[in-house]
MARBA-3410 file (N, C-alpha, C, O; in Angstrom, 1 decimal):
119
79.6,85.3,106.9,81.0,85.2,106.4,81.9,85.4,107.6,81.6,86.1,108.5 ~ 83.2,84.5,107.5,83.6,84.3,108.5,85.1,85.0,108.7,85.6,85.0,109.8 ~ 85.4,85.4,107.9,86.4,87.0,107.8,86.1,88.1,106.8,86.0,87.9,105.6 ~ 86.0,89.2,107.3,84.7,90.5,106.9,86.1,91.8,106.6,87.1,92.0,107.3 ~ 85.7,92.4,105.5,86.3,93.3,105.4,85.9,94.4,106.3,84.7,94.6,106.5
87.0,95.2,107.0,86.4,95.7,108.3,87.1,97.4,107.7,86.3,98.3,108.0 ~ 88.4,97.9,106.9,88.6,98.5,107.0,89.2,99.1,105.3,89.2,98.3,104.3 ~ 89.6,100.6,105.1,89.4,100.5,103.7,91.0,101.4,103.7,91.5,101.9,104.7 ~ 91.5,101.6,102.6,92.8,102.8,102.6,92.9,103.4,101.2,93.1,102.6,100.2 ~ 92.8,104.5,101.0,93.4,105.1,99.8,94.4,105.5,100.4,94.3,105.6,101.6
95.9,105.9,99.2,97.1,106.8,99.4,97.3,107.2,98.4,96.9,106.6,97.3 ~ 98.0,108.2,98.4,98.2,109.0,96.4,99.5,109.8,96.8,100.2,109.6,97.8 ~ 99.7,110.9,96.0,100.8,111.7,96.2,100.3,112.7,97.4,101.1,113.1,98.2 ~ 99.3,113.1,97.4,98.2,114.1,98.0,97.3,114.2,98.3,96.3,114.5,97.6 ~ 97.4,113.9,100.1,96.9,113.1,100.7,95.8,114.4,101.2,94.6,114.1,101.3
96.2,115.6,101.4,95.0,116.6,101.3,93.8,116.5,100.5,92.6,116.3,100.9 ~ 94.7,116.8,98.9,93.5,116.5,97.6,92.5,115.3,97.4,91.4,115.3,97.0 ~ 93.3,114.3,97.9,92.6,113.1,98.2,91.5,113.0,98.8,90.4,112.6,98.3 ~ 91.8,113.4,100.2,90.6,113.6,101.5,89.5,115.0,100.9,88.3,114.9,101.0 ~ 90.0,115.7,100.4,89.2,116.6,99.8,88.2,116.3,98.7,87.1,116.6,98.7
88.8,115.6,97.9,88.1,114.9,96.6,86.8,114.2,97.4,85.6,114.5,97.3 ~ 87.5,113.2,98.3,86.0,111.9,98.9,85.1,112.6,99.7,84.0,112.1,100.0 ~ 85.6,113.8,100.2,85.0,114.7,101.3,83.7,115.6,100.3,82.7,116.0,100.8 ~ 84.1,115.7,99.0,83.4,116.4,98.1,82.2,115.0,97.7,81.1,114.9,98.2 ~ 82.8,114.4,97.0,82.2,113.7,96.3,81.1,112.7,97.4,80.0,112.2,97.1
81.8,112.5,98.7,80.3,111.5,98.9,80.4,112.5,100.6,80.0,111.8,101.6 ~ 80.9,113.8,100.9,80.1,114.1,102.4,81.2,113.5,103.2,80.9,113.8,104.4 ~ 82.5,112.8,103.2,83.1,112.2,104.0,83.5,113.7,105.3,83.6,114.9,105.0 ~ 83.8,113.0,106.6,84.6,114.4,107.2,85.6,113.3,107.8,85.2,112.3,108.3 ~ 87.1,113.8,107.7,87.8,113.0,108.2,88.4,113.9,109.5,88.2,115.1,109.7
89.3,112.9,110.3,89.6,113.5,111.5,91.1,114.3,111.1,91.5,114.4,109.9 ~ 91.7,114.9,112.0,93.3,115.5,111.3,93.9,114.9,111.5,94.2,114.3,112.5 ~ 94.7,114.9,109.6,95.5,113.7,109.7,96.7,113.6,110.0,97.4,112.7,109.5 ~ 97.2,114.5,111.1,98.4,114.3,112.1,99.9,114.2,111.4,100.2,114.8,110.3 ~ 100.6,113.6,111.9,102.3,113.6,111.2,102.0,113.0,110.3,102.8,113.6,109.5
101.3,112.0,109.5,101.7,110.9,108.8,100.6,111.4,107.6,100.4,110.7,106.7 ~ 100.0,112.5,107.7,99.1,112.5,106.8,98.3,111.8,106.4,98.0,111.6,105.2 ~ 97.8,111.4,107.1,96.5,110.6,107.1,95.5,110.4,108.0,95.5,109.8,109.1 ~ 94.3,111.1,107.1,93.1,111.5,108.2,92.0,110.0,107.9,91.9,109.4,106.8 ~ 91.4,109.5,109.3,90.2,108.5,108.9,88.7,109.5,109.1,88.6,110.6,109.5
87.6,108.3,108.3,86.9,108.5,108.1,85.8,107.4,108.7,85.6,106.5,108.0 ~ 85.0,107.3,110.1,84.1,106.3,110.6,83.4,106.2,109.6,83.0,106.9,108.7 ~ 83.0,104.7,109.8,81.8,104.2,108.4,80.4,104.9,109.1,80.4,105.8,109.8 ~ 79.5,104.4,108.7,78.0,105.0,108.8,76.9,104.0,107.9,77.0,103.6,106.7 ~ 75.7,103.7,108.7,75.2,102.8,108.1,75.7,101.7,107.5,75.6,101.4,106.3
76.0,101.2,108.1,76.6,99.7,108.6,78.1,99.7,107.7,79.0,98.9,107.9 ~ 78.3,100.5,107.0,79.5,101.0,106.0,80.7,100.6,107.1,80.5,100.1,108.2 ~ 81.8,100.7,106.4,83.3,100.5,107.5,84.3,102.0,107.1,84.4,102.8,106.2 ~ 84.7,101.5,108.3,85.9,103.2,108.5,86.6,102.7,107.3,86.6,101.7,106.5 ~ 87.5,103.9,107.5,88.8,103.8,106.3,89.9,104.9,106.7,89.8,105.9,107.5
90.8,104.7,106.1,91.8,106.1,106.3,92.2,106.7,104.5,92.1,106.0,103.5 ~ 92.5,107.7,104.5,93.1,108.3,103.9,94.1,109.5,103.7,93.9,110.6,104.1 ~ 95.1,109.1,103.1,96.4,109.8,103.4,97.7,109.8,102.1,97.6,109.2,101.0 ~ 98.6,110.6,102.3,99.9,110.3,101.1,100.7,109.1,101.4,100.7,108.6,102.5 ~ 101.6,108.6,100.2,101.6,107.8,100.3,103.2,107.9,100.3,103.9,108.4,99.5
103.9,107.0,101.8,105.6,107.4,101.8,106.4,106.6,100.9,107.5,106.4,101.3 ~ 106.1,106.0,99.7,107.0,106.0,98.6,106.3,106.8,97.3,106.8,106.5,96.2 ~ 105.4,107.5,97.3,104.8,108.3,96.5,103.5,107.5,95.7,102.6,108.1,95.2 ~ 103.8,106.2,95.8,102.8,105.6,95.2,101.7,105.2,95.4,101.8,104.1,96.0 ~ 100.9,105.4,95.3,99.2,105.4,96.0,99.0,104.0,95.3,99.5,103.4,94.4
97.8,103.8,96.3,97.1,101.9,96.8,95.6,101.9,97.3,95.2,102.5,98.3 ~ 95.1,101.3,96.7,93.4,100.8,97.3,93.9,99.7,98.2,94.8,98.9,98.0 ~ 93.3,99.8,99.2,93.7,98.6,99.7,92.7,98.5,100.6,92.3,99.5,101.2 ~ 92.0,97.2,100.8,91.0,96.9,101.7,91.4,95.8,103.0,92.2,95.0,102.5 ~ 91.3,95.6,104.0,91.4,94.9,105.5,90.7,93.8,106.1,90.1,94.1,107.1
90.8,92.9,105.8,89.8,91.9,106.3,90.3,91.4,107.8,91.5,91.3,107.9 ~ 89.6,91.2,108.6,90.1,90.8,110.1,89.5,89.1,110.0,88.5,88.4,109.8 ~ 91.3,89.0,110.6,91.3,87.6,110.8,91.9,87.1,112.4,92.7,87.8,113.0 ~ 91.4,86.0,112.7,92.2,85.8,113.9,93.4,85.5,114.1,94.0,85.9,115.1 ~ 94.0,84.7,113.0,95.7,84.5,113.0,96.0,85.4,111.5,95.5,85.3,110.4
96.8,86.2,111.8,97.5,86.8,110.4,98.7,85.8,109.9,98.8,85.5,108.7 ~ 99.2,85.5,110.7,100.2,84.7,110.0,99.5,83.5,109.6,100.2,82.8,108.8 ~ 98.6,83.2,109.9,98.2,81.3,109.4,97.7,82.7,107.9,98.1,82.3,106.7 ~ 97.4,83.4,107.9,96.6,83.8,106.7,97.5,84.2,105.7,97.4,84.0,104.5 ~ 98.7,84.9,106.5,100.3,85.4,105.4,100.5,83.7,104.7,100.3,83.6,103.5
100.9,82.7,105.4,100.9,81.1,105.1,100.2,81.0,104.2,100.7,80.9,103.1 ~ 98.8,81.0,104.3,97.6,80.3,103.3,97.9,81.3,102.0,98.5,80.7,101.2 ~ 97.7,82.2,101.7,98.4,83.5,101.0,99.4,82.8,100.6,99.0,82.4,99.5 ~ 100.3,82.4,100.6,101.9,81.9,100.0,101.3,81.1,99.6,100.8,81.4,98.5 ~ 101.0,80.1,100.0,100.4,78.5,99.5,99.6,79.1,98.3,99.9,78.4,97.3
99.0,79.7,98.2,97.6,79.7,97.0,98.2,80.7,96.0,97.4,81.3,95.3 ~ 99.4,80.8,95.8,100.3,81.8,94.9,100.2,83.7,95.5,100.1,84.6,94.6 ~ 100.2,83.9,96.7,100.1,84.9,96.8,101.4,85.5,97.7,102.0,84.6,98.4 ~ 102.1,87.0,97.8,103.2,87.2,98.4,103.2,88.7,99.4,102.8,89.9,99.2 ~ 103.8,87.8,100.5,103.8,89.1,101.8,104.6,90.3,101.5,105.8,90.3,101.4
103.7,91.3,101.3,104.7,92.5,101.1,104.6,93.3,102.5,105.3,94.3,102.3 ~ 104.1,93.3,103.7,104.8,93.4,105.0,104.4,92.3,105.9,103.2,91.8,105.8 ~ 105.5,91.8,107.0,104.9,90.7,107.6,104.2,91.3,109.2,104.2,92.5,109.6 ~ 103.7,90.3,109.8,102.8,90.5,111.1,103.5,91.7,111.5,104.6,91.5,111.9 ~ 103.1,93.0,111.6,103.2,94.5,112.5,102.5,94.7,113.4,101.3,94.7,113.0
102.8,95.1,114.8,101.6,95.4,115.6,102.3,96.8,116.3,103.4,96.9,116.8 ~ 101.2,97.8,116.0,101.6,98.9,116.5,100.7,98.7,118.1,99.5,98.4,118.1 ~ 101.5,98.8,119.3,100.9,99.4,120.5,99.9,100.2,120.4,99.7,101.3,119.8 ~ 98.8,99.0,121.4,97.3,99.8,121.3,96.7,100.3,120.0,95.7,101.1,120.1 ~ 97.0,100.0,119.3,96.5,100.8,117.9,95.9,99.3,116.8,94.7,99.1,116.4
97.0,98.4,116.7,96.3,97.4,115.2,97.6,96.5,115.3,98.7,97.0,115.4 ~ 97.2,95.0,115.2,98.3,94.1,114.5,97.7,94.2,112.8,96.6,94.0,112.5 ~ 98.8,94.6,111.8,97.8,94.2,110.5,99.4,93.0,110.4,100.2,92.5,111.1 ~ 98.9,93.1,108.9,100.1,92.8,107.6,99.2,93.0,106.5,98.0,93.2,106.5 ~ 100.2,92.9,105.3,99.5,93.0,103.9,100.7,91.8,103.1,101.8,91.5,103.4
99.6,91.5,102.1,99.7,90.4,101.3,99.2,91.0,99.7,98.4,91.9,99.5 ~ 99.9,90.3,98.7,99.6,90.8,97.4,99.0,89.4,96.7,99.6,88.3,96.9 ~ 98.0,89.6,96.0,97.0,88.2,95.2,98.1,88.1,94.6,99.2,88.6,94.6 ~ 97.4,86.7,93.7,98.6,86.3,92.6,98.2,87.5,91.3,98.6,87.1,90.2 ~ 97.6,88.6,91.4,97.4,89.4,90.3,98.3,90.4,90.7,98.3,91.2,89.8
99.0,90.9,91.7,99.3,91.8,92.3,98.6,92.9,93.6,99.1,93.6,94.5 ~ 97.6,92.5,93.3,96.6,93.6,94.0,96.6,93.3,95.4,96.4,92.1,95.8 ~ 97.0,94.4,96.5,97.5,94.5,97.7,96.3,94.6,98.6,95.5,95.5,98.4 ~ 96.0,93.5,99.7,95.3,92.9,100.2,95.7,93.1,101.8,96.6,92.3,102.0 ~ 95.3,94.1,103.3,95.8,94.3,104.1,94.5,93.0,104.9,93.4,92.6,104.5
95.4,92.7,106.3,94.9,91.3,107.2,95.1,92.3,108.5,96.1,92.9,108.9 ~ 94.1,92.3,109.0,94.0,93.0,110.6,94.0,91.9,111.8,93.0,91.3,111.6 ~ 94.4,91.6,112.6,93.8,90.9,114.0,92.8,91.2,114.2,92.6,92.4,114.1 ~ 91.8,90.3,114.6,90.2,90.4,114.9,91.0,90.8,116.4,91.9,90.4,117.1 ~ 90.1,91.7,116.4,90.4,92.1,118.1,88.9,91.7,119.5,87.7,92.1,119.4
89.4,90.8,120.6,88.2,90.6,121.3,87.5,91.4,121.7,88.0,92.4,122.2 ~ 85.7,91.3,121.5,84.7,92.2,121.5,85.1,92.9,123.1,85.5,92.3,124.2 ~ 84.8,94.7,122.8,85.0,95.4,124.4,83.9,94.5,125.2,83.3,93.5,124.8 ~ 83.8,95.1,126.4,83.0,94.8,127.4,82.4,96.0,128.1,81.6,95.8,129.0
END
């Protein structure tokens, strides 16, 4: 498959209870989750990382990350096929270009930059 879901996000009101809940229920340990409240979690067995944290309009989101090489040709294809950008191309310094895109069902769909393999 030629764009892979690479990364995963819950957000809720409580972003503690949250991490605590997944931390209970399947063993997760996440790292501290700093100003923004939100701690990750490395995948394991071929599994993929994820973060989890609260969420700054209060309303919590599943949201999964597929890495692609152009985000914007993908935000485009996404419009074309009935679907709508709810943030466009963001690249935080050293850290991730994403965006997120919502299906034509609603369901909020995040796009990472494939980043070139280290060396």
């Amino acid at each position: 498959m030629a764009d892979q879901v690479v990364w995963f996000e819950v957000t809720g009101k409580d972003g503690n209870a949250l991490r605590s809940f997944y931390s209970d229920l399947f063993g997760w340990q996440f790292s501290e989750p700093g100003e923004m409240d939100y701690g990750m979690v490395e995948g394991a067995n071929g599994g993929i990382g994820g973060g989890i944290g609260s969420a700054p309009e209060g309303q919590g989101h599943l949201t999964f990350y597929v890495a692609v090489d152009d985000p914007q040709a993908a935000l485009d294809k996404a419009e074309q096929l009935g679907g709508k950008v709810v943030t466009g191309v963001t690249e935080i310094p050293n850290v991730v270009t994403f965006a997120l895109l919502q299906d034509p069902e609603g369901n909020q769909v995040g796009i990472i930059k494939n980043q070139p393999p280290s060396e």
